[in-house]
C-alpha positions in Angstrom: 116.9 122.1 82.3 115.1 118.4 82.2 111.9 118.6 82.5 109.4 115.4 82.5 105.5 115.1 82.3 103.6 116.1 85.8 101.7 112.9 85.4 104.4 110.6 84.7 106.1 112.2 87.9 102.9 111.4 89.7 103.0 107.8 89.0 106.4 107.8 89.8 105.8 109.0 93.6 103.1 105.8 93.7 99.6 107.9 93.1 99.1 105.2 90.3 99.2 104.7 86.6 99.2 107.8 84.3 95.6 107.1 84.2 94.6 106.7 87.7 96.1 110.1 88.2 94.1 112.1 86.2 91.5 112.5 88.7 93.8 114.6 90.7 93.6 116.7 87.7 90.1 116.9 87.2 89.9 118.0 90.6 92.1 120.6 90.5 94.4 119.2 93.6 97.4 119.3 91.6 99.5 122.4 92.0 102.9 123.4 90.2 104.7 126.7 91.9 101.4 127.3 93.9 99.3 127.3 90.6 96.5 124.8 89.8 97.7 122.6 87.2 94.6 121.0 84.8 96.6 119.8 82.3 98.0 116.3 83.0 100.8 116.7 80.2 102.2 119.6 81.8 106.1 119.9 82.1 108.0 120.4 85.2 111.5 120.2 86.8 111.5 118.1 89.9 114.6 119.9 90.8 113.3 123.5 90.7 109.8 123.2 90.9 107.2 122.4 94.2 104.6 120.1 93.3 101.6 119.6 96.1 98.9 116.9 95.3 96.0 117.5 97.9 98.3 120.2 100.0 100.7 118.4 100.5 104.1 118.7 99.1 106.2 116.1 97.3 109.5 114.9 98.4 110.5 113.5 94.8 113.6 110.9 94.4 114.8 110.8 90.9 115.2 107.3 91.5 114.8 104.3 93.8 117.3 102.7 95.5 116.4 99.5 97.9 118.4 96.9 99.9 117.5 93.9 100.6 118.1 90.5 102.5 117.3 87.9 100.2 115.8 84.9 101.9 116.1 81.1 100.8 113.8 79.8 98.7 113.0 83.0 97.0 113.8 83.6 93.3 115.0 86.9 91.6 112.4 87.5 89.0 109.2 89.6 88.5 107.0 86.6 88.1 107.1 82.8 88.5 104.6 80.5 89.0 106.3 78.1 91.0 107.9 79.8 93.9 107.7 83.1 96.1 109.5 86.1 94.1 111.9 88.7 95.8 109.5 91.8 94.1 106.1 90.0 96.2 108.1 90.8 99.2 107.7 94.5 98.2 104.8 97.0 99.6 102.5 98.1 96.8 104.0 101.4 96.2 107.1 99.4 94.6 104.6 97.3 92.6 102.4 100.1 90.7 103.4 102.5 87.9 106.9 104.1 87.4 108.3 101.7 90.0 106.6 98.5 88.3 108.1 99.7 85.1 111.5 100.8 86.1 112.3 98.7 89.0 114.6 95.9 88.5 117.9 94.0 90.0 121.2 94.5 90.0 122.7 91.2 89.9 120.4 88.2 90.8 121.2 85.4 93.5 119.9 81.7 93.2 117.0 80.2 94.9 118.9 78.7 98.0 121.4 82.0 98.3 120.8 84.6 100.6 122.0 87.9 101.3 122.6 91.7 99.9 120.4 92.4 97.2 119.5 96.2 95.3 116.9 97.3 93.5 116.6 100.6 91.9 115.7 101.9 88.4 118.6 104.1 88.1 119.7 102.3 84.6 122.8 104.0 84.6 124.4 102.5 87.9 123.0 99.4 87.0 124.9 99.0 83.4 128.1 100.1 85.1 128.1 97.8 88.1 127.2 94.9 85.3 129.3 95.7 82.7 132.3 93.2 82.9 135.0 96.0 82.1 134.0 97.0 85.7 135.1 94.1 87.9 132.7 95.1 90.7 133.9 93.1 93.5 131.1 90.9 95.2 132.0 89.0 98.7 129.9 85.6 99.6 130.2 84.3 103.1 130.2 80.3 102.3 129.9 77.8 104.2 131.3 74.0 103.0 130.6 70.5 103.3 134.3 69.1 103.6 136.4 71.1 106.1 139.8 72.3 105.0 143.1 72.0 106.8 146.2 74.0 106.4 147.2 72.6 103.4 144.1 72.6 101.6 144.0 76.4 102.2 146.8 76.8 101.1 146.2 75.3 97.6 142.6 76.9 97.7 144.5 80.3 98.3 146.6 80.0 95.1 144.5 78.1 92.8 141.5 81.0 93.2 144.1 84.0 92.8 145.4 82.5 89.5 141.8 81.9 88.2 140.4 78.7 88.5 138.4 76.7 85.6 135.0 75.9 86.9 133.4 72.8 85.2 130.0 72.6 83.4 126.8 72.7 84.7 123.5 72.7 83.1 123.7 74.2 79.6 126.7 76.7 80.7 130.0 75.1 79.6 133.7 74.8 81.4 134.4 78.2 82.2 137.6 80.1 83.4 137.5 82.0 86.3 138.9 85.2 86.9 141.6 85.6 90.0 139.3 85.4 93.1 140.1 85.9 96.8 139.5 83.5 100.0 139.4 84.6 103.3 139.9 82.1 106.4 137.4 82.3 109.6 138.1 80.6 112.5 136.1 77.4 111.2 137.3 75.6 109.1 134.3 75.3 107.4 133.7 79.0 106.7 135.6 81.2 104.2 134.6 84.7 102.3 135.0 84.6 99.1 135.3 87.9 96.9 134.4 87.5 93.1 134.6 90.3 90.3 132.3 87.8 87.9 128.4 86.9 87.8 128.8 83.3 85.9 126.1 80.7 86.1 126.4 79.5 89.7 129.8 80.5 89.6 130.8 80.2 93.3 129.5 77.0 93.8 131.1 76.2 91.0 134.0 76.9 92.0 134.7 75.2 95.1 133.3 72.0 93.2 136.3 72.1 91.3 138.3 72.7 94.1 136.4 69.3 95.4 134.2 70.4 98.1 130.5 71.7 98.3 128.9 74.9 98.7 126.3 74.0 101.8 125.2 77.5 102.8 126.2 81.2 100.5 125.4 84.5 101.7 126.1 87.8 99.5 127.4 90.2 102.2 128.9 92.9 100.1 128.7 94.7 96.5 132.1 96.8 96.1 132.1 99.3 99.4 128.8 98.8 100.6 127.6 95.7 102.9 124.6 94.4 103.6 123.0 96.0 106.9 123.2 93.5 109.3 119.8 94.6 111.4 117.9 93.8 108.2 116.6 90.3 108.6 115.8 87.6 105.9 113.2 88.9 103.5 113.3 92.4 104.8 114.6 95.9 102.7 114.8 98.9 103.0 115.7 102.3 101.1 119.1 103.1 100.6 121.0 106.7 101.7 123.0 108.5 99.2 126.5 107.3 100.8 125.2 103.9 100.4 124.9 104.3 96.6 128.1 105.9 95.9 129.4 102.9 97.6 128.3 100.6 95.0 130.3 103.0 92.6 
């Protein structure tokens, strides 16, 4: 049986740090199994036991699990003192205790890329959709400067699936790439692209050495699932349990 402190669960559901909850405690409005619970250190198992604060009784998620629409202009940290952060776009339940411990990214995108973005704290998903033994596919929707004809997609087609070499940029050096693939829209100024990496600014690197530029890039998927087109730019919301085995 895993059990875990009552207060730490607390903070967890959003009721604020381990200290801000012991007033619950103090005032006898935490009950465990029906019985008044005093003592803040107190062991329970979310999955067995029924835990009321106040009457009312706690729906508890082991974990979190959000998606999100990244907007432009919008960086993937906790904190920066230059520009708007994708965690200020989140309500202040996802901001205090357990979740402002726990919660982090899986994968980042750059400032000017938009699109599908999770956070959750389950650690465990995270290292195995990370880990480059994985390959977790990730598509982009891109859109390019320089149109492309027939035989440019051609060549774009084979040079991707044999693994291009992506030149340097910044401090990150020449790179090789593994295979990637393109998919063709009906303008020819739009592809998909589906990569198994996370370099440094690795799609727009890539089409760079393919000798065009990356105008517009949109994450749409992460393995199975896709990014839920009603959300709009800067919105999230939680995620259902067939949505998270979808990431694998």
């Amino acid at each position: 049986m895993s059990t875990d402190r009552i207060d730490k669960i607390l903070a967890h559901e959003g009721f604020g740090t381990r200290k801000d909850v012991r007033k619950y405690f103090r005032a006898s409005k935490v009950l465990v199994n029906g019985q008044v619970i005093t003592d803040p250190g107190f062991h329970c198992d979310i999955d067995k036991d029924e835990i009321s604060v106040e009457g009312e009784i706690l729906n508890i998620e082991k974990n979190i699990y959000l998606m999100m629409n990244k907007p432009q202009n919008t960086v993937c940290a906790n904190k920066d003192g230059l520009h708007q952060t994708v965690f200020d776009l989140l309500e202040e339940q996802y901001r205090i205790g357990f979740a402002l411990e726990n919660l982090h990214l899986i994968g980042r995108l750059d400032i000017d890329t938009e699109g599908l973005l999770i956070f959750t704290t389950d650690g465990k998903l995270t290292h195995r959709l990370i880990s480059p033994k994985t390959n977790c596919p990730k598509k982009y929707f891109v859109r390019l400067e320089n149109s492309i004809d027939e035989n440019l997609k051609n060549e774009y087609e084979k040079k991707l699936a044999a693994g291009i070499r992506i030149p340097a940029e910044d401090n990150e050096d020449e790179a090789d790439c593994l295979p990637a693939k393109i998919e063709f829209t009906s303008s020819d100024d739009e592809v998909y692209l589906t990569i198994v990496e996370g370099k440094y600014h690795q799609v727009k690197r890539m089409f760079r050495a393919l000798g065009n530029k990356v105008i517009f890039l949109k994450r749409v998927s992460i393995n199975e699932l896709k990014l839920d087109e009603n959300l709009s730019a800067g919105s999230y919301r939680k995620m259902s349990p067939e949505e998270v085995a979808l990431l694998g």
